[in-house]
C-alpha positions as CSV (number, residue, x, y, z in Angstrom):
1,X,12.5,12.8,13.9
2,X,14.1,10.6,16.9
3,X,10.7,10.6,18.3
4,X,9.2,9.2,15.2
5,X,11.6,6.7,14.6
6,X,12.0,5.5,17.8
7,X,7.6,5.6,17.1
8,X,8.5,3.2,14.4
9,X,10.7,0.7,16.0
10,X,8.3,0.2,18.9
11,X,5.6,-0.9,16.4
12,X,8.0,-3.4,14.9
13,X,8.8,-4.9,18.2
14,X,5.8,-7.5,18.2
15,X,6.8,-8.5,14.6
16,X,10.6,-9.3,16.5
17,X,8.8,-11.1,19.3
18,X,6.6,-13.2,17.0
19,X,10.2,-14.7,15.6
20,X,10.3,-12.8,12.1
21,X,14.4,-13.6,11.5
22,X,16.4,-10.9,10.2
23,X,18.6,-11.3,7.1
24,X,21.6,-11.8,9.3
25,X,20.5,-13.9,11.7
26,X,19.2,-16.3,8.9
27,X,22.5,-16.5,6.8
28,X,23.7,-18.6,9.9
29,X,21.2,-21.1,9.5
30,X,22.7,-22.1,6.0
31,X,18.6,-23.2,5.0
32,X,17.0,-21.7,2.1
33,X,17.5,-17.9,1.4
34,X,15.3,-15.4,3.2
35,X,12.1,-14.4,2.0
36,X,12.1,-10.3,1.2
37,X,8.6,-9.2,2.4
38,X,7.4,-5.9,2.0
39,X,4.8,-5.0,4.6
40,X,2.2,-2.3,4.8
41,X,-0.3,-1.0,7.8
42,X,-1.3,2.1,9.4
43,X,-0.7,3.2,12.5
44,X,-1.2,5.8,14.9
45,X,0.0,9.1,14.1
46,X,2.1,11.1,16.6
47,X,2.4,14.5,14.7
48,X,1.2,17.4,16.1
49,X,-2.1,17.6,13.9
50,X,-2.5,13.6,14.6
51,X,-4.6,13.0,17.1
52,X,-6.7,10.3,16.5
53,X,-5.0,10.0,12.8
54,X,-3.3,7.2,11.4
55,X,0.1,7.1,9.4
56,X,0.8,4.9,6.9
57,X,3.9,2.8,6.9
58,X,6.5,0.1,5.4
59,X,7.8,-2.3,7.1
60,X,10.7,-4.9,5.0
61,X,11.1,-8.1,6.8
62,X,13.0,-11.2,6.5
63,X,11.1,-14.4,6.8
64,X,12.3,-17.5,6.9
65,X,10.3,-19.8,4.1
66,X,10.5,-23.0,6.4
67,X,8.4,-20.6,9.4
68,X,6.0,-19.4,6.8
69,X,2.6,-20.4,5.2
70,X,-0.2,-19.0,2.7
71,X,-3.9,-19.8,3.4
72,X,-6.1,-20.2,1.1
73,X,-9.5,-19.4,1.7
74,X,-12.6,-20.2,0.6
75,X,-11.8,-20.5,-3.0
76,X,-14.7,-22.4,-3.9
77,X,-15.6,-24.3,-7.0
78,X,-19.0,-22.4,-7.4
79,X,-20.5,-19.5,-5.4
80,X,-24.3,-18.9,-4.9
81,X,-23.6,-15.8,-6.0
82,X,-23.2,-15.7,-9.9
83,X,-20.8,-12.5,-10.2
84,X,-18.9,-14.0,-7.2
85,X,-18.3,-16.9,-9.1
86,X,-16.9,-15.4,-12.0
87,X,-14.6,-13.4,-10.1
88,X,-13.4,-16.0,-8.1
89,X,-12.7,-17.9,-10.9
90,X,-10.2,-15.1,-12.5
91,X,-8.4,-14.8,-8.8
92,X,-7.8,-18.5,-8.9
93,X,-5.9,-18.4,-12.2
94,X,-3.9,-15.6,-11.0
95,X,-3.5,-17.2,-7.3
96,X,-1.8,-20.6,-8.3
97,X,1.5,-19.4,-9.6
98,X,2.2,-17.5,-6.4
99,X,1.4,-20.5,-4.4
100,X,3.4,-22.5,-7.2
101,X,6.1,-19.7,-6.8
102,X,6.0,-19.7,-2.6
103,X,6.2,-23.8,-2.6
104,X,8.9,-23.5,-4.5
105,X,10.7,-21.3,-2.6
106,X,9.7,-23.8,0.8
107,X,6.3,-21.9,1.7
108,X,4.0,-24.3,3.4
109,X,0.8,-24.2,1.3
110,X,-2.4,-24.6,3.0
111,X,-5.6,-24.8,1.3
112,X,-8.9,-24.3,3.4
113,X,-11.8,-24.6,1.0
114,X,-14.9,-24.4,4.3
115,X,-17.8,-27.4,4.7
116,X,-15.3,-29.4,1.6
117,X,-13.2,-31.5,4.5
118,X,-15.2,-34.8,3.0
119,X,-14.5,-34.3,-0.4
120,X,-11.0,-34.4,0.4
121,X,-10.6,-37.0,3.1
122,X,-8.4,-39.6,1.4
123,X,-5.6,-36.7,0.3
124,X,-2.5,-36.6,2.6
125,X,-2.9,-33.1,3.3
126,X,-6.3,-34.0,5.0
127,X,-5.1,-36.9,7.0
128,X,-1.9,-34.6,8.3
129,X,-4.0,-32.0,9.3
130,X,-6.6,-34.1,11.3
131,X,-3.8,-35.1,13.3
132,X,-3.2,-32.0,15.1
133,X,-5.4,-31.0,18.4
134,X,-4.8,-28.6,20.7
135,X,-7.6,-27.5,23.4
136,X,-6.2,-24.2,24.0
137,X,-5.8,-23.0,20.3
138,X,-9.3,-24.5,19.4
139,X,-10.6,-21.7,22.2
140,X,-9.1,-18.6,20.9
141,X,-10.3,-19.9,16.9
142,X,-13.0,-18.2,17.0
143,X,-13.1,-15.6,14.3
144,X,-16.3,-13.8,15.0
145,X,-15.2,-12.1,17.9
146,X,-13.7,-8.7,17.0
147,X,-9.8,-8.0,17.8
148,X,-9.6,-5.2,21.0
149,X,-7.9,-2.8,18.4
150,X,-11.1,-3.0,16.8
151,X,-12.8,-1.7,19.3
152,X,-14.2,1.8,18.4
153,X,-13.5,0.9,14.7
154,X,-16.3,2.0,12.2
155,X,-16.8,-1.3,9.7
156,X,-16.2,0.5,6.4
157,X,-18.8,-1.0,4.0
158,X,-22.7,-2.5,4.2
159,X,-23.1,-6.1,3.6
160,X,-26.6,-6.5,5.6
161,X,-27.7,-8.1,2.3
162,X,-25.0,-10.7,2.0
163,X,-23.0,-8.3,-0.1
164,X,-24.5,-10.0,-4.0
165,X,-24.9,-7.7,-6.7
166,X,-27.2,-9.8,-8.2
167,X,-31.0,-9.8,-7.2
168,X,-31.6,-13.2,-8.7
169,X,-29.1,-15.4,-6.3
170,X,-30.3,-17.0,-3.0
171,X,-27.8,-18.0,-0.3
172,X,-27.4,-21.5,-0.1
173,X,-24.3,-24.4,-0.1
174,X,-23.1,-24.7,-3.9
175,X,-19.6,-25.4,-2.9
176,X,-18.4,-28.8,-3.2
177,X,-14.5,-28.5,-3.3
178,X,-11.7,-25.6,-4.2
179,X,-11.7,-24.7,-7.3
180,X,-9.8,-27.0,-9.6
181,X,-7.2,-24.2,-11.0
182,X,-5.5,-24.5,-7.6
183,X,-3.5,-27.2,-7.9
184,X,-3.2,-28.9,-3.9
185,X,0.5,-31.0,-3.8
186,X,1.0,-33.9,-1.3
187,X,2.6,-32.0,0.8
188,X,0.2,-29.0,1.3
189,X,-2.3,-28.9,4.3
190,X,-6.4,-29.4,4.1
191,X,-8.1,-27.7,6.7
192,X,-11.0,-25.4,7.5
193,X,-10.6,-25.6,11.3
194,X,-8.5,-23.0,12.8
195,X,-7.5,-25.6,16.1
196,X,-6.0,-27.8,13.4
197,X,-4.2,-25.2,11.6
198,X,-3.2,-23.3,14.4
199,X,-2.0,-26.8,16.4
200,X,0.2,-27.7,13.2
201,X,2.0,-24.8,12.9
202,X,2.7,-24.5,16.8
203,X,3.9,-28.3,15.8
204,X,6.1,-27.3,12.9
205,X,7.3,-23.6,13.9
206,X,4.9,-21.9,11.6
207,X,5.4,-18.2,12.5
208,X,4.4,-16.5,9.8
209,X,1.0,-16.7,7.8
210,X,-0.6,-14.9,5.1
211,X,-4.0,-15.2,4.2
212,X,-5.3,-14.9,0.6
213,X,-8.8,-16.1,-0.8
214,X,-12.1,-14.6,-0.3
215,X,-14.6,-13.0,1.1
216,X,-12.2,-10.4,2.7
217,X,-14.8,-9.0,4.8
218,X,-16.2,-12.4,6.1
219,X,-14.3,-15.1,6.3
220,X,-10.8,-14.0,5.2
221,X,-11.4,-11.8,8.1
222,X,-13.7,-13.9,10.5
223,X,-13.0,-17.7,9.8
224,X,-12.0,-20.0,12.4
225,X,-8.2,-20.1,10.8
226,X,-8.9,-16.4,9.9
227,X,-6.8,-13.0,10.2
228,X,-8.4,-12.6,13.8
229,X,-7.7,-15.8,15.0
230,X,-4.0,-16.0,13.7
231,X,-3.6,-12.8,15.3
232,X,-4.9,-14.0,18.6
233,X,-2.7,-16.7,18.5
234,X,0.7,-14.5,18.4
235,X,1.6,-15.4,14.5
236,X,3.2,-12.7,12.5
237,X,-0.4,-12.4,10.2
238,X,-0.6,-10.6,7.1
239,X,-3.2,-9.9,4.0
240,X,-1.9,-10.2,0.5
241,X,-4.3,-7.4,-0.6
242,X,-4.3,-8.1,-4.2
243,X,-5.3,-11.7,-4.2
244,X,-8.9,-11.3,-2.5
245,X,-12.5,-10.2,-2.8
246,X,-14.8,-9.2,-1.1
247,X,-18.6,-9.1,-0.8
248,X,-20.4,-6.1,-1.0
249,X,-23.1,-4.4,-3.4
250,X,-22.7,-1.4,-4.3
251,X,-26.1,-0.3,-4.3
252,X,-25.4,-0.8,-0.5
253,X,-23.5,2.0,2.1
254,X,-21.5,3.3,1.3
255,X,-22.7,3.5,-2.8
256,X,-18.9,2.9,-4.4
257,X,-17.9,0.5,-6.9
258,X,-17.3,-2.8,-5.8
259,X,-13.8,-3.1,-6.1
260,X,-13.5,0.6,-4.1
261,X,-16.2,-1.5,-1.4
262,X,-12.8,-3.9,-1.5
263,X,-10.3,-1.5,-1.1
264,X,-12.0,0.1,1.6
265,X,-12.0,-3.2,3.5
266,X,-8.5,-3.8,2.8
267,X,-7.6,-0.1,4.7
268,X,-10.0,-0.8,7.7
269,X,-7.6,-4.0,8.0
270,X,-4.0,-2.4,7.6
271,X,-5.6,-0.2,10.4
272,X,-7.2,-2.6,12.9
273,X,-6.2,-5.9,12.4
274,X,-2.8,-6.7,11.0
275,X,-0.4,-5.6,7.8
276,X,-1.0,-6.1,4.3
277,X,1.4,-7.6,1.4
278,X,1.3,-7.8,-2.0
279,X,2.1,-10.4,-4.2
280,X,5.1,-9.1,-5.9
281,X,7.1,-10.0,-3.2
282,X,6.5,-13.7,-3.9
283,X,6.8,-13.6,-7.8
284,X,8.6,-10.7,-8.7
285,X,5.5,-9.6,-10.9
286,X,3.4,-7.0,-11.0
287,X,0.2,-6.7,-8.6
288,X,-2.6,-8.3,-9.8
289,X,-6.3,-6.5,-10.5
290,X,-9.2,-8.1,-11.9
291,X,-10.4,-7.3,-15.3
292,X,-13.3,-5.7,-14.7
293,X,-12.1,-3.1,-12.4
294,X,-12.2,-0.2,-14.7
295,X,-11.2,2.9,-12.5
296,X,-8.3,4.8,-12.9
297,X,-5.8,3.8,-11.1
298,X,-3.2,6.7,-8.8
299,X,0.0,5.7,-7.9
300,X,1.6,7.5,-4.9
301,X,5.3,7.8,-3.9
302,X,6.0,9.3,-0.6
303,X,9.0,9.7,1.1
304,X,9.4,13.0,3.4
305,X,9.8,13.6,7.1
306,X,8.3,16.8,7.4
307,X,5.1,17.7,5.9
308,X,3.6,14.4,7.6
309,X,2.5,13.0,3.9
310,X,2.1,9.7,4.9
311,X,-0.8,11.2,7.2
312,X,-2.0,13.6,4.7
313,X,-1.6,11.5,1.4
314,X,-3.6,8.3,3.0
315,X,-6.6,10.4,4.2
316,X,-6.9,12.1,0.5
317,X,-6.2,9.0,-0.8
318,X,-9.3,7.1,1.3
319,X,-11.4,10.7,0.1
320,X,-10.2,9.2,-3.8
321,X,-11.6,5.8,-3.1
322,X,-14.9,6.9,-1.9
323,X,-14.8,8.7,-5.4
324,X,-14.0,5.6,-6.9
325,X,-10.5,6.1,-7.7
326,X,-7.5,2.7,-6.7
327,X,-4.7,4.1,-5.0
328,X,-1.9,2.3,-4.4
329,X,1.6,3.1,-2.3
330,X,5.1,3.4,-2.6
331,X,6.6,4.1,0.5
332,X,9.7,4.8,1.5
333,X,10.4,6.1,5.2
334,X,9.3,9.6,6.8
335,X,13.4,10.7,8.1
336,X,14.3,14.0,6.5
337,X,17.6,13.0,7.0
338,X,20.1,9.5,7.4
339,X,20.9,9.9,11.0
340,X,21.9,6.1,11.1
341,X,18.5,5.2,9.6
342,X,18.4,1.9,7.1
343,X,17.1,2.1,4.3
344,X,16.1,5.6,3.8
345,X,16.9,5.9,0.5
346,X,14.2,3.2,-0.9
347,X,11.0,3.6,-2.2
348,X,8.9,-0.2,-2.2
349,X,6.3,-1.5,-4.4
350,X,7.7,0.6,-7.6
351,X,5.9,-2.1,-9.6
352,X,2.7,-0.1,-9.2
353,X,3.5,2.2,-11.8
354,X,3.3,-0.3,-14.5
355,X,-0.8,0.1,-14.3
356,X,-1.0,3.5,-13.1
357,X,-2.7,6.3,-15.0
358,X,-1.2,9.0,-12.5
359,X,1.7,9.2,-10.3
360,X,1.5,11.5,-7.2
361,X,5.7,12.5,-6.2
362,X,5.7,13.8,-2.4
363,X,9.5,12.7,-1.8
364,X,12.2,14.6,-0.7
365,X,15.7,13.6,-1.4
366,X,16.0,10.1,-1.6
367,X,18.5,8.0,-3.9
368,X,17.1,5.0,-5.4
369,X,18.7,1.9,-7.2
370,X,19.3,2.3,-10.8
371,X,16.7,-0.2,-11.5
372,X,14.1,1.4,-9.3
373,X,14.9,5.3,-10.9
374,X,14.5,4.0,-14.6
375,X,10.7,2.5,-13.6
376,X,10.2,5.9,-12.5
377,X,11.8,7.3,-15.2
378,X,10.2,5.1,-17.7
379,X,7.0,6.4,-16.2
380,X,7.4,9.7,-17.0
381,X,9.8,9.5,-20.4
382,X,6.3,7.8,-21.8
383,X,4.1,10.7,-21.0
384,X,1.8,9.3,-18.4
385,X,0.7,12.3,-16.0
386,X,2.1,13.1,-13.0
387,X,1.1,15.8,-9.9
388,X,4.4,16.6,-7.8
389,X,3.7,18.1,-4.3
390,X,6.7,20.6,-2.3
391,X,10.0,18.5,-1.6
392,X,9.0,16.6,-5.3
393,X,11.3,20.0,-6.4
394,X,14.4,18.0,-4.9
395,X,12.8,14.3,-4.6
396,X,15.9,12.8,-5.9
397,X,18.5,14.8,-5.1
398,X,19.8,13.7,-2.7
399,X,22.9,16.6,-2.1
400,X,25.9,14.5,-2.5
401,X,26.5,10.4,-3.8
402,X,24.7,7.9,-1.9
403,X,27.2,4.5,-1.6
404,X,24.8,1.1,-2.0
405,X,24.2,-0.2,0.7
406,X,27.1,-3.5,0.7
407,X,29.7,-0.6,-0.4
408,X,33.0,-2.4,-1.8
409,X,31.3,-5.6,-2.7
410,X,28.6,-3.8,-5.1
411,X,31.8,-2.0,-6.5
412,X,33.4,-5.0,-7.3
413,X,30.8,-5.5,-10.1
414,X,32.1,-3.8,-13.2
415,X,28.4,-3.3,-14.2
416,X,27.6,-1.9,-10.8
417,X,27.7,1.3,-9.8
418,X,29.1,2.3,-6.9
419,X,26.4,4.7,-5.9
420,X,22.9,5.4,-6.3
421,X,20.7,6.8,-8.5
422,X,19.7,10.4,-8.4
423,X,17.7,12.4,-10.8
424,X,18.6,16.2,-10.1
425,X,17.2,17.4,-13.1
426,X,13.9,16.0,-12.0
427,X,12.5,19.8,-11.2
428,X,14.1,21.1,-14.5
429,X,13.2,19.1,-16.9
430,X,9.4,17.5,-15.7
431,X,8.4,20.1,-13.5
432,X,9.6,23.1,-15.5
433,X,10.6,24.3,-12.2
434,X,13.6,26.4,-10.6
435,X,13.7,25.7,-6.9
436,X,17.0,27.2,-5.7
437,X,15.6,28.0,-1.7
438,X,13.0,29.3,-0.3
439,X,12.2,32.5,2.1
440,X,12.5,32.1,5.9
441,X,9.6,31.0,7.8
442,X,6.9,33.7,8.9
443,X,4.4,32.9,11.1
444,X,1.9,35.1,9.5
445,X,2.6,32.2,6.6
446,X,2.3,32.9,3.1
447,X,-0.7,34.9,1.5
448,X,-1.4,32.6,-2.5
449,X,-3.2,34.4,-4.6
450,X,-4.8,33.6,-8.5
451,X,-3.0,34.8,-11.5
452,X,-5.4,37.2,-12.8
453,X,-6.9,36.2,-16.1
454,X,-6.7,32.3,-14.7
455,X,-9.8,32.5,-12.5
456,X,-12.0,30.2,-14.6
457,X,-9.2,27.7,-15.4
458,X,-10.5,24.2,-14.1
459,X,-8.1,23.5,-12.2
460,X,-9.1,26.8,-9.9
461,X,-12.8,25.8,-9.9
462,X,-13.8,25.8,-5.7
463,X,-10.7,28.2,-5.6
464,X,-10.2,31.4,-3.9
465,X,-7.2,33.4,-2.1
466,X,-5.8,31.7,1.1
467,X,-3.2,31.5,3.5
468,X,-0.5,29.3,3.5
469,X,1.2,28.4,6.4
470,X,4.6,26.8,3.8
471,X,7.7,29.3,3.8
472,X,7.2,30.4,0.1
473,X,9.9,28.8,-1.8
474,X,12.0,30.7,-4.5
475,X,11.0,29.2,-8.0
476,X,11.2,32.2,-10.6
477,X,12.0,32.3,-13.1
478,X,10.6,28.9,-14.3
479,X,12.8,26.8,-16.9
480,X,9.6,25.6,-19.3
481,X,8.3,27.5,-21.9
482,X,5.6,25.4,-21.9
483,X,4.6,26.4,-17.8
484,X,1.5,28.2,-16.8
485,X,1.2,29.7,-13.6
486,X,-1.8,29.5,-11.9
487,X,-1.1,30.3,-8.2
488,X,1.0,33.4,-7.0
489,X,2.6,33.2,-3.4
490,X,3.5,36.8,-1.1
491,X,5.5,37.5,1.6
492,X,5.8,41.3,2.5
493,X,8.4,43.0,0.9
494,X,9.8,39.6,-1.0
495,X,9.0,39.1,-5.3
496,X,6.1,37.2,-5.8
497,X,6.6,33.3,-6.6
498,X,4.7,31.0,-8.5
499,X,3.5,28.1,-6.2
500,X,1.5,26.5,-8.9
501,X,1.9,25.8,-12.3
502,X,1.3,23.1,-15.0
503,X,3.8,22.4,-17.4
504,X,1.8,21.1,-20.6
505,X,-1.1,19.2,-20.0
506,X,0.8,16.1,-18.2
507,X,2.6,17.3,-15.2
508,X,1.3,20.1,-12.6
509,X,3.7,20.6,-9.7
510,X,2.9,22.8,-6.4
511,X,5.3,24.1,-3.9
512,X,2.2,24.2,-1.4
513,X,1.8,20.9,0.8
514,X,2.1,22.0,4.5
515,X,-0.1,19.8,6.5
516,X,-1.8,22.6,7.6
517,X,-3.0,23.2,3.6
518,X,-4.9,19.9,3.5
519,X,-7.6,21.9,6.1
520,X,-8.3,24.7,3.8
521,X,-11.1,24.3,0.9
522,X,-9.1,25.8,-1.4
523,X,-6.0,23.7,-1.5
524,X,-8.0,20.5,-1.0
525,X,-10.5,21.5,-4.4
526,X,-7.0,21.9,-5.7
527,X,-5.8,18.5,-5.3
528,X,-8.6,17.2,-6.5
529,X,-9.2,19.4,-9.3
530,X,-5.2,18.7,-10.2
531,X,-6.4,14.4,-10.2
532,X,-9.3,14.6,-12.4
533,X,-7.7,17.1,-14.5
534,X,-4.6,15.3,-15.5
535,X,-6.8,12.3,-15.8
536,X,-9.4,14.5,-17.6
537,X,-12.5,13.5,-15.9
C-alpha cells in the first residue's frame, strides 16, 4: 500500500505548488478560517489489472477564502434554446445562496455573463476588471485548444447539433445580461475575458478558482476564462459538478438522458482536465439536482485498499450512467490499514444519501464520526435498499477504538466522545450475515455455484457457475431468518458457504468482489441484476 500512497501524494504535489494552504499553515495567518474543500478526480490506476484504468479519488484541502474565487458562467437571462432556458433558470435560484454563502465567507465572486460586458459597463465590478491587462495571460486564454492530458481522450457525448432538445430553436444572440436571480455585489468582478480575469487574480493572489454555470461541455469547459485556461495558467481549478448543465440531445450519441449526457461530461473532466467539487462544501447543504431529473439515484461508499474498488466501482458506475442511472461518491481512502495515514477513517460527501434510492457499501473497517455513522444509519433504519460487496461484512469495525482525531481536546467536551463511531453489528443485523474468517487463499480460487431450486430467481438471470478467484469467507450459519441464499462457494474438502444472499427484499450482500470477478459475465449480470432488483426495475 506504500506504493499507492506514495501514488497519491505525488498527485497532490501540483495542488501544494499552486499555493493551496494547509489548515496549519493558515491558523498563523490569523485571517478568516480555512475553507474545507472536498475534492474529487480520477486518476491513473497503478494496480496490477490497471493499465490504462483510472482510479477514483478524494482529495480534502484547505483554501484560504481571500486566494479563492467562483466563476460564473454564462448564466444568461434567456437561452435560444427553450428547455435550456428553463433549466437555467432553476440553477440560478439554487446558485445564488452558495455565491451568497462563499461572499460571506470572503470568496471573491465573479460573474462572467459572455457578449453582456456593455450592459454592465457603469457597475464597479466592470470598471475593476477592465483595469487589468496582461499580454502573456491573454496568450494562453484561449479555451478551444485541448489540455495535453486530453490528448487521446475520447469526448464522451455528441453535440454536432448544438446539443437542443428542441427542433423548433435556431441559434442565435438572446442573451442580454445574467440572469437577474444572481444578485452581482459591488465588490464582485464583471468579466468575460480570460486576460482580465486571469491578470486580476495574478494581481490579487487568486489561487484557487472554481467554475460553475453552464454549458459544461462548451464554455464552462472552453471559454476564454474557462477550466482549460485556468488550468494553463497554474491556478488550483476545480468544477462544482452540481451547479452546471450541459448541452446535449439525447436523441444524439450516445442516446442517454440528458442529465446522464451531463454526468458523463462531468467524468470525462475529473479525468482529463481538473477535479470536481460539490456545493456542500460551501453551504453545508445537500447537493443540488434539478427537478426534472427523474432517474434513480445510487449512492456509493467506498473505502478499501485491496480489492481496487475505487477502480472497479467507477467503471460499473460509468456502465450505470450509460443505463441512465446518477451515481454519486463517498470516498474515503484505499489503505487497508493506518500506517501513519490521515484521515483514513472518513468517508466524504455522506450528504448524498439524503436523495439516494440505493446505497452500494464496499468499505472495510473504517470508524466514522458519530454524526457521519447516524446519516448512514438513518439510511438504513428507514428501509431504503442497500447492496453490500466483501469487506461491507466488517465495514465499520474497525478492531479496536479509534481516538478523534484532536484526542484530549475532543474529550474535553462532555458531549463528545472520545472515540469514533463503529457499527460492528452492521453484518448481523442488515446483512443477516456471520463473517467470522475466511479460508486461506488457493490459487485454483473458489468454484460459486447456484442453490438448486434458485435458478430462475431474477437476480440469477445471465447467471451460471463460475470461478472465483476471492478466498471463500466463512459465513454459515447466517443470523436472519429472513436470508435466502442464492450463491454457494467450494473449496475442496472445506463446507460449502453461502457467498450470496438477500435478506428480505431490501438488502442483498455478497462476499464475492475480487477485482478479478468484475471480468466474468456472471458476476457482472449479478451486479446489475442486484441494482435493478432492489430498485425493482
Amino acid at each position: 500500500m506504500n506504493k499507492i500512497f506514495r501514488f497519491l501524494m505525488m498527485a497532490a504535489l501540483p495542488f501544494m505548488l499552486w499555493g493551496t494552504d494547509t489548515i496549519s499553515a493558515q491558523s498563523k495567518k490569523a485571517v478568516a478560517p480555512a475553507l474545507r474543500v472536498s475534492t474529487q478526480q480520477k486518476l491513473p490506476s497503478n494496480w496490477e489489472d490497471g493499465d490504462g484504468a483510472w482510479i477514483l479519488t478524494n482529495s480534502i484541502e484547505a483554501w484560504n477564502p481571500s486566494e479563492t474565487a467562483i466563476i460564473v458562467c454564462d448564466m444568461w437571462d434567456k437561452h435560444w434554446c427553450d428547455v435550456s432556458t428553463a433549466r437555467f433558470a432553476e440553477l440560478a435560484v439554487a446558485l445564488n445562496p452558495v455565491l451568497e454563502a462563499a461572499r460571506a465567507k470572503g470568496v471573491k465572486i465573479v460573474h462572467a455573463p459572455s457578449d453582456c460586458m456593455d450592459y454592465y459597463a457603469g457597475y464597479p465590478g466592470r470598471k475593476e476588471a477592465a483595469k487589468y491587462k496582461d499580454k502573456k495571460i491573454a496568450a494562453l486564454a484561449n479555451g478551444n485548444i485541448k489540455l495535453s492530458s486530453e490528448e487521446n481522450a475520447v469526448w464522451p457525448i455528441d453535440q454536432s447539433d448544438e446539443g437542443c432538445e428542441s427542433a423548433n430553436c435556431k441559434p442565435h444572440k438572446a442573451w442580454k445580461k445574467q440572469h437577474d436571480v444572481l444578485s452581482i455585489k459591488n465588490e464582485d468582478l464583471i468579466s468575460d475575458s480570460g486576460e482580465e480575469i486571469g491578470a486580476y487574480f495574478k494581481k490579487k493572489g487568486v489561487k484557487n478558482v472554481v467554475l460553475t454555470g453552464v454549458a459544461t461541455n462548451m464554455c464552462v469547459i472552453g471559454r476564454s476564462f474557462g477550466l482549460r485556461t485556468m488550468k494553463k495558467l497554474g491556478l488550483n481549478v476545480v468544477l462544482m459538478r452540481d451547479m452546471t448543465d450541459v448541452m446535449y440531445n439525447p436523441e444524439k450519441a450516445p442516446k442517454v438522458n440528458h442529465f446522464s449526457g451531463l454526468d458523463l461530461m462531468i467524468e470525462y473532466i475529473e479525468t482529463y482536465v481538473c477535479p470536481s467539487i460539490v456545493s456542500t462544501d460551501f453551504t453545508g447543504k445537500k447537493q443540488f439536482k434539478f427537478a426534472g431529473d427523474k432517474r434513480k439515484r445510487i449512492a456509493i461508499l467506498t473505502a478499501e485498499g485491496e480489492y481496487h474498488a475505487n477502480q472497479k466501482l467507477p467503471e460499473f458506475a460509468h456502465e450505470l450512467t450509460l443505463k441512465d442511472f446518477h451515481c454519486d461518491f463517498s470516498l474515503g481512502v484505499p489503505f487497508m490499514e493506518d500506517k501513519g495515514v490521515s484521515g483514513r477513517h472518513n468517508l466524504e460527501n455522506l450528504q448524498i444519501l439524503e436523495d439516494a434510492d440505493l446505497a452500494i457499501v464496499f468499505v472495510r473497517r473504517r470508524a466514522l464520526e458519530p454524526e457521519k455513522m447516524a446519516q448512514i444509519k438513518n439510511y438504513v433504519a428507514a428501509g431504503r435498499p442497500v447492496l453490500g460487496i466483501r469487506t461491507s461484512a466488517v465495514a465499520f469495525d474497525a478492531k479496536g477504538n479509534v481516538p478523534r482525531e484532536g484526542g484530549a481536546i475532543v474529550a474535553s467536551t462532555e458531549k463528545t466522545s472520545e472515540f469514533l463511531a463503529q457499527w460492528p453489528e452492521l453484518d448481523r443485523d442488515v446483512w443477516g450475515g456471520n463473517y467470522h474468517g475466511h479460508h486461506p487463499h488457493l490459487e485454483r480460487g473458489t468454484d460459486i455455484t447456484l442453490v438448486p431450486g434458485m435458478e430462475n430467481h431474477p437476480l440469477l438471470k445471465g447467471v451460471t457457475p463460475f470461478n472465483s478467484l476471492n478466498w471463500l469467507y466463512e459465513c454459515a450459519p447466517l443470523r436472519s431468518e429472513k436470508a435466502q441464499v442464492l450463491l454457494l462457494g467450494s473449496n475442496p474438502g472445506k463446507p460449502l458457504e453461502p457467498v450470496l444472499w438477500t435478506n428480505g427484499n431490501k438488502v442483498i450482500y455478497t462476499s464475492l468482489g475480487h477485482w478479478d470477478d468484475w471480468k466474468i459475465e456472471s458476476f457482472k449480470n449479478l451486479m446489475f441484476n442486484s441494482v435493478n432488483y432492489l430498485l425493482n426495475q
